[in-house]
C-alpha positions as CSV (number, residue, x, y, z in Angstrom):
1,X,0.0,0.0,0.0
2,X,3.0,2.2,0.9
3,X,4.2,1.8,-2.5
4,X,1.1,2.7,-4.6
5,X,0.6,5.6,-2.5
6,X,3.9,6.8,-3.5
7,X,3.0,6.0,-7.1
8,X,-0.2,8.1,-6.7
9,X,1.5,11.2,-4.9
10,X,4.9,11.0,-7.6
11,X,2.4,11.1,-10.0
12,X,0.6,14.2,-9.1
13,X,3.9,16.0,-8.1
14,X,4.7,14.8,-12.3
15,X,1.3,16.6,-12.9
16,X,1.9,19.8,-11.1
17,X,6.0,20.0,-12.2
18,X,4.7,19.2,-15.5
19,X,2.1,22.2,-15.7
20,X,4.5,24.3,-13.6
21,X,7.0,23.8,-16.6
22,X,4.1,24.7,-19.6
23,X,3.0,28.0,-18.2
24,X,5.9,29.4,-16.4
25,X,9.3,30.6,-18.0
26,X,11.7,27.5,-17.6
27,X,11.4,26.7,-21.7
28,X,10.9,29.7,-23.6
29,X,11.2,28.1,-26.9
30,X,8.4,25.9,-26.9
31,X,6.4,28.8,-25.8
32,X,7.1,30.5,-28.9
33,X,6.5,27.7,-30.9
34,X,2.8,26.9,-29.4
35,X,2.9,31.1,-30.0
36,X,3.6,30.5,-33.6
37,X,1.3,27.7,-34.3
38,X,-1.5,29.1,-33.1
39,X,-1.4,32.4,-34.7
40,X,-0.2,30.6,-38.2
41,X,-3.3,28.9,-37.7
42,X,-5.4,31.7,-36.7
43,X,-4.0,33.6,-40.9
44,X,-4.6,29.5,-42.2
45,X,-8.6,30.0,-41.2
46,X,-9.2,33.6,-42.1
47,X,-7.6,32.8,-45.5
48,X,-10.0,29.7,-46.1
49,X,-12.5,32.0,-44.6
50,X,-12.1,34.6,-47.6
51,X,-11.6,32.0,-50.2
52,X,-15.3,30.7,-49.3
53,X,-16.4,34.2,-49.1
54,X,-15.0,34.6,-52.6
55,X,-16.5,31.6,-54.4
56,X,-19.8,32.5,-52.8
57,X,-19.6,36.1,-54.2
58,X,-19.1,34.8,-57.5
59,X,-21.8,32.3,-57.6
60,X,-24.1,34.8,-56.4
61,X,-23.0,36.8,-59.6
62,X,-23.3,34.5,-61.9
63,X,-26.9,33.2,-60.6
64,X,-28.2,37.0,-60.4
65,X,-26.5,37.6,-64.4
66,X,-28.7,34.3,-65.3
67,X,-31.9,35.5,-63.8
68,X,-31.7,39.1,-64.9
69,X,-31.0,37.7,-69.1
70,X,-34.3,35.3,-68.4
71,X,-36.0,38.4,-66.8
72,X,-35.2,40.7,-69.7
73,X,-35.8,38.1,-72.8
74,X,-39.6,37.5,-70.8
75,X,-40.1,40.9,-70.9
76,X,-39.2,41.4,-74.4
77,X,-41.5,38.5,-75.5
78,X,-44.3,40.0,-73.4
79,X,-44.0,43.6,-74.9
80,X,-43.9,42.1,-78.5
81,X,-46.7,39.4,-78.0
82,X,-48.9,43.0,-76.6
83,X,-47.2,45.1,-79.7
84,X,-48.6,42.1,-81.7
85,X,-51.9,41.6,-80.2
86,X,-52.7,45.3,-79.7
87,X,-52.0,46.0,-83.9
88,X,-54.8,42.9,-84.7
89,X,-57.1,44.9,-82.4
90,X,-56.4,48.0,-84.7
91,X,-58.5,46.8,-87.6
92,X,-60.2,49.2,-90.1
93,X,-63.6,50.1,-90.2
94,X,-65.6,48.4,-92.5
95,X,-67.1,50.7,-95.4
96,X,-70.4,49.8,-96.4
97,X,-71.0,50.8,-100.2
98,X,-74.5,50.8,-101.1
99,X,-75.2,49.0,-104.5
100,X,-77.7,50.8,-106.8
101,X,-80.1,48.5,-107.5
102,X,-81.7,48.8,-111.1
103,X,-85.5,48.5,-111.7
104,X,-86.7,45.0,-112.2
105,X,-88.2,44.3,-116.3
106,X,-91.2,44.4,-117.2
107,X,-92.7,41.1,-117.7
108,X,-93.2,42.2,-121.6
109,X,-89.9,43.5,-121.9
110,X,-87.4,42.1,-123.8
111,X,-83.9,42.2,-122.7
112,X,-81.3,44.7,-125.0
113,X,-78.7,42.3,-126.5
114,X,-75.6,43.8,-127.9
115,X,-73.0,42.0,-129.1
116,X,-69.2,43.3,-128.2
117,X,-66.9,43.2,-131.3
118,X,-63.2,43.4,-129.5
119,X,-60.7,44.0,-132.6
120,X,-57.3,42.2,-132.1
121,X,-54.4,43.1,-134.4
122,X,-51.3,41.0,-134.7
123,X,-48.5,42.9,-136.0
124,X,-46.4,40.3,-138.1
125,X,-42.9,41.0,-137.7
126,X,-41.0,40.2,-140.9
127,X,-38.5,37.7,-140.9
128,X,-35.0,38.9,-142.0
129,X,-33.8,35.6,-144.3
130,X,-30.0,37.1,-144.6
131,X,-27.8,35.9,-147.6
132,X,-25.0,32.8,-147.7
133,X,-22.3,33.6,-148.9
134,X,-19.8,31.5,-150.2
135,X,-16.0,31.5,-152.0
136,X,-14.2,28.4,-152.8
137,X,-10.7,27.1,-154.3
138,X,-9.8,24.4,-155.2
139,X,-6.7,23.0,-153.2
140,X,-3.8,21.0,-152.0
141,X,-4.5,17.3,-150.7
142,X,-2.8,16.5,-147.3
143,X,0.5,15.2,-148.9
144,X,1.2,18.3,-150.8
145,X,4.3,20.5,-149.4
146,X,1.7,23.5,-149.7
147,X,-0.8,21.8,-147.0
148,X,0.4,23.2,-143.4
149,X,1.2,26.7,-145.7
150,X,-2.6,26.5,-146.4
151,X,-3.5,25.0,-142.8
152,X,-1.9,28.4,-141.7
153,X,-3.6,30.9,-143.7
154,X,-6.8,29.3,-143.0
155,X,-6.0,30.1,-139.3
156,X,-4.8,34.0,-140.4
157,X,-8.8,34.3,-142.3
158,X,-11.1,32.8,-140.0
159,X,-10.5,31.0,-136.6
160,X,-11.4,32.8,-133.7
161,X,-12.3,36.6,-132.8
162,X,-9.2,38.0,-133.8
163,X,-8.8,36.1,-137.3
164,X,-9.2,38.7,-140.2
165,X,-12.3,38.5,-141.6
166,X,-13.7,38.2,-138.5
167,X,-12.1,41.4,-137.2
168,X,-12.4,44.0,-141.0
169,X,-15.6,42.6,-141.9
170,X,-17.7,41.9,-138.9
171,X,-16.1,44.4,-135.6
172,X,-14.6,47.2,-138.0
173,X,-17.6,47.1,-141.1
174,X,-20.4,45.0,-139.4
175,X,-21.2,43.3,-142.4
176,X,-21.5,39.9,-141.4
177,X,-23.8,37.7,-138.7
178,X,-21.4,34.8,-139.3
179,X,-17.7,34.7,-141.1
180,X,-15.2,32.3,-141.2
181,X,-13.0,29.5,-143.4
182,X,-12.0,26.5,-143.5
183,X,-9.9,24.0,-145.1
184,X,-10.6,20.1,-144.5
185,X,-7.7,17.5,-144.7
186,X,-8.4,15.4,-148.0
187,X,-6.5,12.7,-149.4
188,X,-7.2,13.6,-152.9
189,X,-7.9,17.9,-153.7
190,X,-9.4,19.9,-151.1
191,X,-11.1,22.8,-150.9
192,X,-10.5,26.4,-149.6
193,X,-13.6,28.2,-148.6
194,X,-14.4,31.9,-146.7
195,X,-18.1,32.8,-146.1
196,X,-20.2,34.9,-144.7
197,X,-23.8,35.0,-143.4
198,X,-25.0,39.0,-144.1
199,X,-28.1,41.3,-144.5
200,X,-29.8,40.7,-147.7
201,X,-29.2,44.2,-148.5
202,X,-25.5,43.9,-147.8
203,X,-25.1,40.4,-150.3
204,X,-22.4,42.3,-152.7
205,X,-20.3,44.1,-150.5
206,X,-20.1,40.4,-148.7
207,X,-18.9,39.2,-151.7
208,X,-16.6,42.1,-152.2
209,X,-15.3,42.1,-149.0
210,X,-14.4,38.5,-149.0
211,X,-12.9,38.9,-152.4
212,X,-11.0,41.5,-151.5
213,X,-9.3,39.7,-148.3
214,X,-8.3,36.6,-150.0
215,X,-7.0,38.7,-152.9
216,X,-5.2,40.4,-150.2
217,X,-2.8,37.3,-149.0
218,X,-1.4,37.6,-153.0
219,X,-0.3,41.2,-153.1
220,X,0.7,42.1,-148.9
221,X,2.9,39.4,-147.2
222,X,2.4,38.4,-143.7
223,X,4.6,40.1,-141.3
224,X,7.0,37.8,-138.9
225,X,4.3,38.4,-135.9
226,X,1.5,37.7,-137.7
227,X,2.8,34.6,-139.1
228,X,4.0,33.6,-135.5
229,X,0.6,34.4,-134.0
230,X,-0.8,31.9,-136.3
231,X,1.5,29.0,-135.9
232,X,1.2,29.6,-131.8
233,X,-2.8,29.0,-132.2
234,X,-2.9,26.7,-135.2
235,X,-0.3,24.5,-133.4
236,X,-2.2,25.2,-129.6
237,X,-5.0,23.9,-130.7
238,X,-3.4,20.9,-132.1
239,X,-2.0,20.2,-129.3
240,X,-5.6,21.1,-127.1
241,X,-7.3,18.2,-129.6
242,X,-5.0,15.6,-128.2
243,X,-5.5,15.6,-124.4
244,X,-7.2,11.8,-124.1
245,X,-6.5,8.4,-125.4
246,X,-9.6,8.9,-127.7
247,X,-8.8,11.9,-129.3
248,X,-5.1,10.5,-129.7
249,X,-6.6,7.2,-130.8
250,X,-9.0,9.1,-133.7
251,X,-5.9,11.4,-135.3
252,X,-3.6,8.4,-135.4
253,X,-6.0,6.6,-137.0
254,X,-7.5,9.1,-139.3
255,X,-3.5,9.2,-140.7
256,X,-3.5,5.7,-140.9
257,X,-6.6,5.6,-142.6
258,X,-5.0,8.3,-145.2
259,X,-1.8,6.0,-145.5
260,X,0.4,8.6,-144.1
261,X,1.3,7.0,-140.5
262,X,1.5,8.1,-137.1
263,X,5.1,10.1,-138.0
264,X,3.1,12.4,-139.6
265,X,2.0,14.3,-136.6
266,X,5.4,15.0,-135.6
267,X,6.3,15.6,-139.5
268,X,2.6,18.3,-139.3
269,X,4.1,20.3,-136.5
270,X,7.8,20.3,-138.2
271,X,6.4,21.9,-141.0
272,X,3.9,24.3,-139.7
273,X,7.5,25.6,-137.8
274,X,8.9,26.1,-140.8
275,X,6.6,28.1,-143.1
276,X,7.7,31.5,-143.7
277,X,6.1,35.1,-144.8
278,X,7.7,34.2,-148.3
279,X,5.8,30.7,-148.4
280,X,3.1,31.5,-147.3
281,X,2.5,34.5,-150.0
282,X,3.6,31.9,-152.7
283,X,1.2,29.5,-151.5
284,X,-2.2,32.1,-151.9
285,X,-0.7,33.3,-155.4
286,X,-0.8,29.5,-156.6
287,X,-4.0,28.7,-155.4
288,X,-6.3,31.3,-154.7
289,X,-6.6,32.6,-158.6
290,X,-10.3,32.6,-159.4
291,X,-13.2,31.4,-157.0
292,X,-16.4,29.6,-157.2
293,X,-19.2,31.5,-156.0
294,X,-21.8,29.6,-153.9
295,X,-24.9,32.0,-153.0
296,X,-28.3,31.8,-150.9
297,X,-30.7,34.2,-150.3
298,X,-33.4,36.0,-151.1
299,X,-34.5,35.8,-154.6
300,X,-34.0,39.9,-155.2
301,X,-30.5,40.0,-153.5
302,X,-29.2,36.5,-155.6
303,X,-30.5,37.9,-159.1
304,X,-28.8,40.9,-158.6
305,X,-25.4,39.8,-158.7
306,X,-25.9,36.3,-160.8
307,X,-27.9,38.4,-163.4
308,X,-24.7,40.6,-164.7
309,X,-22.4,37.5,-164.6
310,X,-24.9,35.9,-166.6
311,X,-25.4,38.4,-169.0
């Protein structure tokens, strides 16, 4: 018993030294460092504190933003649906016309038909048939030396907008609806041809005109450009008409057909190189001597000219 007595009263002596040691002055460290902690603590909570504080703020925001864009956009459809319903309600009186009523017939009476005559005229606008005109010569088959010389001054006449006849006698004199030439490959003797579609009225100076630029290639030569410009499109499109195996496949055999073999489309373009101002003036001197004149038209504007040939 003596000794768990002692226990008991070491034990509360330990108690009291102990607490004696925690609040008075023998360890001033630790008491700084329970100082520390606790006011460490104390910034920890009022931080988390404001963070909550925070969020909260903002969600409040963003809730009262929501409810103030759904408040607006129901009081816009509100105002509109009233706008709306009030300009219905805003109808126009009704106007009450009185119709005149006309006396009744008398049972004797016969009724007053009259017939309506309603006149229609038609104007007929006459059709304009214009004139055909036509100037051919004979020429070179496709294994003459002369044939890409020809091939070329068939391009310098009439292909495309800024060929010759199409630029003198449709743009500059506006004689013609339709003018051009051509100059199909043949085996045997071709044919050189210009035309023009005109006016009925305008039939001789067609023919005149025409004349007069085929005549032309005989007495002016070509200059270097114009040559050049003609080779560069005569030799473009050429090339343009061979772009797929079936148009490669139809203008090897179309040569094989005329005996001349595929080597001559290499052997075309060679020589379409080499024609020259001086050829190609040679070339419309030996063919282009006197034409045959093909004509269609109106009855009044074909006499006119075949009449004096005739005669």
């Amino acid at each position: 018993m003596a000794n768990l007595h002692d226990r008991n009263s070491n034990h509360r002596d330990g108690n009291v030294d102990e607490t004696v040691h925690l609040n008075g002055n023998a360890d001033p460290a630790r008491a700084t460092s329970y100082r520390d902690g606790y006011v460490h603590g104390r910034v920890a909570e009022s931080r988390i504190e404001e963070d909550r504080l925070e969020v909260r703020d903002n969600n409040n925001a963003a809730r009262g933003l929501f409810i103030g864009i759904l408040l607006t956009s129901l009081l816009g459809i509100t105002l509109a649906a009233l706008y709306y319903w009030n300009q219905r309600q805003q109808v126009e009186p009704a106007i009450v016309v009185p119709v005149p009523t006309s006396p009744a017939p008398a049972a004797n009476q016969q009724p007053n038909r009259q017939t309506t005559v309603i006149e229609r005229q038609v104007d007929q606008v006459p059709q304009v048939v214009p004139s055909m005109v036509m100037l051919g010569y004979l020429a070179s088959s496709v294994q003459s030396a002369d044939f890409a010389t020809l091939k070329l001054l068939n391009t310098y006449l009439g292909n495309g907008l800024s060929s010759r006849l199409f630029v003198e006698l449709r743009e500059k004199r506006g004689l013609a609806y339709e003018v051009s030439a051509f100059y199909p490959t043949r085996l045997d003797t071709s044919n050189f041809v210009v035309y023009m579609g005109t006016a009925p009225e305008n039939t001789a100076l067609a023919v005149e005109g025409l004349r007069a630029e085929v005549d032309r290639l005989c007495t002016t030569e070509l200059s270097s450009d114009e040559l050049q410009s003609c080779k560069n499109k005569l030799l473009g499109q050429y090339a343009l008409g061979k772009q797929t195996n079936a148009q490669l496949a139809q203008v090897f055999g179309w040569y094989e057909t005329l005996g001349l073999g595929i080597e001559f489309d290499t052997r075309f373009q060679e020589q379409v190189s080499n024609v020259t101002p001086e050829m190609a003036q040679q070339a419309a001197c030996r063919y282009f001597i006197e034409p045959y004149l093909s004509l269609v038209g109106p009855e009044k504007a074909v006499n006119a000219l075949v009449a004096p040939a005739v005669g």
